[in-house]
C-alpha positions as CSV (number, residue, x, y, z in Angstrom):
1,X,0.0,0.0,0.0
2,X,2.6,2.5,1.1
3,X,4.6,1.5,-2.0
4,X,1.5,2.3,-4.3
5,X,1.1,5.7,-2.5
6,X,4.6,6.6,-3.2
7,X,4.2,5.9,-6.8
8,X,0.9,7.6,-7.0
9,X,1.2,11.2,-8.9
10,X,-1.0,12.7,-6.6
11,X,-0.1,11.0,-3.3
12,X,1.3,13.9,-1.4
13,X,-1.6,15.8,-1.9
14,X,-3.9,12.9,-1.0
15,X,-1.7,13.1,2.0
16,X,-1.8,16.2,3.1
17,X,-5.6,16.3,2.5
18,X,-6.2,13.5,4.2
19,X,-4.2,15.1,6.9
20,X,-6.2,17.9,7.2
21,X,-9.8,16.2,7.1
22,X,-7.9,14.1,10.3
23,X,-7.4,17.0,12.3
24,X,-10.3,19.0,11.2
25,X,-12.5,15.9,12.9
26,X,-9.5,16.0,15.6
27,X,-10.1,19.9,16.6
28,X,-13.7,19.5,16.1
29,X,-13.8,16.9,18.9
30,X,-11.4,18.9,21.3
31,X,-13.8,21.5,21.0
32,X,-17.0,19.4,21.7
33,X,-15.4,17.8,24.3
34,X,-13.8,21.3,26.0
35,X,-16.9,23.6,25.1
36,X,-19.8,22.5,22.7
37,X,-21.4,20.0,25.3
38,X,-21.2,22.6,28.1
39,X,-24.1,23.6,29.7
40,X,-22.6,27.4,29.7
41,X,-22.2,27.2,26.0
42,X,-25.6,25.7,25.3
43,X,-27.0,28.4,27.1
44,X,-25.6,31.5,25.5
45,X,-25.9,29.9,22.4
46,X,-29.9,29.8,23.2
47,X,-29.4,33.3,24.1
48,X,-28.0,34.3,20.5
49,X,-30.7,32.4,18.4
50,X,-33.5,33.9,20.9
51,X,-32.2,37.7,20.7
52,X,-31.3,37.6,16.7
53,X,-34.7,36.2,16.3
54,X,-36.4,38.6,18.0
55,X,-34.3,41.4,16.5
56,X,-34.9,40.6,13.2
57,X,-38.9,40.6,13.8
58,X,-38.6,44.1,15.1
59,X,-36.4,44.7,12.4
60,X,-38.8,43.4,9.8
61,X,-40.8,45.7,7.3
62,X,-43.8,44.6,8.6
63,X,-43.2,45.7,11.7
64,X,-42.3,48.9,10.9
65,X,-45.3,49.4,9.0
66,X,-47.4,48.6,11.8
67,X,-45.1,51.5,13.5
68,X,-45.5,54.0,11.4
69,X,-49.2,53.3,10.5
70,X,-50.3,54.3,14.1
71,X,-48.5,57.6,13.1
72,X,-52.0,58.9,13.2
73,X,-52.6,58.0,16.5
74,X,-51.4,60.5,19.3
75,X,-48.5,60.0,21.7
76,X,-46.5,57.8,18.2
77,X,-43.5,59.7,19.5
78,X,-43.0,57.8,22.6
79,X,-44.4,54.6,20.7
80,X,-41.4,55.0,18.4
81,X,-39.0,55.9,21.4
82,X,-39.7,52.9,23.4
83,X,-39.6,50.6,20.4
84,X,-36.2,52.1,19.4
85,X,-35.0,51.7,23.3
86,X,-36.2,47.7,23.5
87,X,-34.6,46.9,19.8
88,X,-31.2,48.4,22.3
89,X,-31.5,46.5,24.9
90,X,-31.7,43.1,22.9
91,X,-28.8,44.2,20.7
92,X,-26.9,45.4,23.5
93,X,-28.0,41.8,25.0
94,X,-26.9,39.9,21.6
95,X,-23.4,41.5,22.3
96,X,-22.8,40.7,25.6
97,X,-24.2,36.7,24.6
98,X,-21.8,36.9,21.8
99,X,-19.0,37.9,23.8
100,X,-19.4,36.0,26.6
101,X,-19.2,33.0,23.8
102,X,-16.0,33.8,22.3
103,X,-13.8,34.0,25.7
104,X,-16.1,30.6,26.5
105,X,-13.9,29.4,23.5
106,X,-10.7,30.4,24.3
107,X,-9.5,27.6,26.4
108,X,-10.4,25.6,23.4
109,X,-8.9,27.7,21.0
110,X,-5.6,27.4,22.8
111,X,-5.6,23.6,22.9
112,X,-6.4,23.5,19.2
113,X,-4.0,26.1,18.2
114,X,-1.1,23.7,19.7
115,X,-2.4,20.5,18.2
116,X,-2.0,22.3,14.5
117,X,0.9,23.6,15.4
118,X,1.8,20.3,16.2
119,X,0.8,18.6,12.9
120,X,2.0,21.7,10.6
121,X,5.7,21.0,12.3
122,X,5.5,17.5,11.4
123,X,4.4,17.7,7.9
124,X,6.4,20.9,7.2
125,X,9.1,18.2,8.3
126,X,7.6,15.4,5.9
127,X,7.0,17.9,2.9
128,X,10.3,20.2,3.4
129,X,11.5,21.3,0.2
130,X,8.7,20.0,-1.8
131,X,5.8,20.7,-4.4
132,X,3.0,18.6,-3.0
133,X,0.6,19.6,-5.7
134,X,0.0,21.8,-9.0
135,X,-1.7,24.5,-9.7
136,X,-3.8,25.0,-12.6
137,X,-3.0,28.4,-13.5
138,X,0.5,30.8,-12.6
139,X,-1.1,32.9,-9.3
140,X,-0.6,36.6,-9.0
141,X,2.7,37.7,-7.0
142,X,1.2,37.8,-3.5
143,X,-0.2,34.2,-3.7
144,X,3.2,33.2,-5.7
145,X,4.8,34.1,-2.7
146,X,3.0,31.8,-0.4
147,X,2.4,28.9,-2.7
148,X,5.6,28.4,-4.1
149,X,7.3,29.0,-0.1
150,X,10.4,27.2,0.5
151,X,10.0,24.7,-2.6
152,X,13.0,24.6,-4.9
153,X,12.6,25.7,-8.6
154,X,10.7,28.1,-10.6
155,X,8.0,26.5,-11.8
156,X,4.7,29.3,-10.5
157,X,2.5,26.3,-10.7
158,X,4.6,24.3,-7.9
159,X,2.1,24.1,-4.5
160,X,3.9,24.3,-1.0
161,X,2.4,21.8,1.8
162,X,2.0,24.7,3.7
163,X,-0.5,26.6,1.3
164,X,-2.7,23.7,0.6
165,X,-3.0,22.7,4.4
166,X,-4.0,26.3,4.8
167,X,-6.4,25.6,2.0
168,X,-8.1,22.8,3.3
169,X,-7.8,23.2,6.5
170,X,-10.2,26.8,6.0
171,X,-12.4,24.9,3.8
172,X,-12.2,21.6,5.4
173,X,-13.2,22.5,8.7
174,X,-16.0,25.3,8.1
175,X,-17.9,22.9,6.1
176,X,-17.8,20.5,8.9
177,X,-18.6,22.6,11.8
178,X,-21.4,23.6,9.6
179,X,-22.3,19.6,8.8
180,X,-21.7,19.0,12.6
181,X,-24.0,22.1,13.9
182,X,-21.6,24.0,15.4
183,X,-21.1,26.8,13.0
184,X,-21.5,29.9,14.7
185,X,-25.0,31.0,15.6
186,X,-25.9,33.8,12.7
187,X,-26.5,36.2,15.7
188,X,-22.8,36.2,16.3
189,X,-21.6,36.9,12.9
190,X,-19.8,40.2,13.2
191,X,-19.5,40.7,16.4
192,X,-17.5,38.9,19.0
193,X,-14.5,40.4,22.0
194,X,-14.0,43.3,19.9
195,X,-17.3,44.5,18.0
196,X,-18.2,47.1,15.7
197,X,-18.6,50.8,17.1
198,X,-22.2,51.3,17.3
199,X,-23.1,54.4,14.5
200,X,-26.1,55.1,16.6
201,X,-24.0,56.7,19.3
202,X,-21.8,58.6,17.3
């Protein structure tokens, strides 16, 4: 088997993909296991979906027809006021939620940032030197410069180890955090430990 690997024109890409799903599934699991079967995580998770659901139906044209059709009625001022000041308080509560979920992560996010850096040392070591793969096209300069990293030669279309583990490992493991369920909640896109200025207060 090994000998028909090595004498397979695409077996160091097959490797290094193959790699990659590996510790996509690995991280994923270090991350259930540290955070996604939590209680605390489950809960501010619920907290997200609740608060960008309920954001987006007072968001929602139709109710802000309903709002400004009672613009005949008297007092539609303080209407308007208090639903501007509850549409805060639930964003200001869908930022804290979100927050409170990313540092949740961190302890994760440190034990999965050593086990990659663990596997990019050892294939780095495998793959040294190398073109694990070819590209089907000569990539602009920027890109040049990190596909074709440390491989000897000139050939553009040469692929470093490290720029298709980074390939597949972005693509590889969003996919399957989505496949899994554990994408991040939509209420969370955007915002996290160091949100967006609010416009509103400017």
């Amino acid at each position: 088997m090994a000998s028909f690997l090595s004498s397979f024109k695409y077996a160091d890409s097959l490797v290094v993909v193959g790699i990659s799903i590996g510790t996509a599934f690995l991280c994923e699991g270090i991350s259930w296991i540290l955070i996604y079967r939590t209680s605390t995580y489950k809960s501010l998770r619920s907290s997200i979906d609740k608060a960008s659901k309920k954001l987006e139906s007072m968001k929602s044209p139709s109710s802000t027809a309903s709002a400004d059709g009672a613009s005949a009625i008297p007092s539609t001022g303080r209407r308007s006021s208090s639903r501007v000041k509850k549409m805060d308080r639930v964003e200001t509560s869908l930022k804290e939620s979100t927050r409170d979920l990313s540092l949740s992560k961190f302890k994760s996010g440190f034990v999965v940032a050593v086990v990659l850096f663990v596997i990019f040392g050892l294939l780095n070591s495998m793959f040294e030197g190398r073109a694990v793969a070819k590209l089907p096209f000569s990539p602009v300069s920027f890109v040049l410069k990190m596909s074709h990293r440390g491989i000897r030669g000139d050939d553009p279309t040469d692929c470093s180890m490290a720029f298709l583990y980074f390939l597949c490992s972005i693509s590889i493991r969003t996919n399957l955090q989505k496949f899994l369920g554990f994408a991040p909640p939509r209420g969370a896109a955007g915002a996290g430990l160091f949100p967006m200025p609010d416009t509103k207060s400017s």
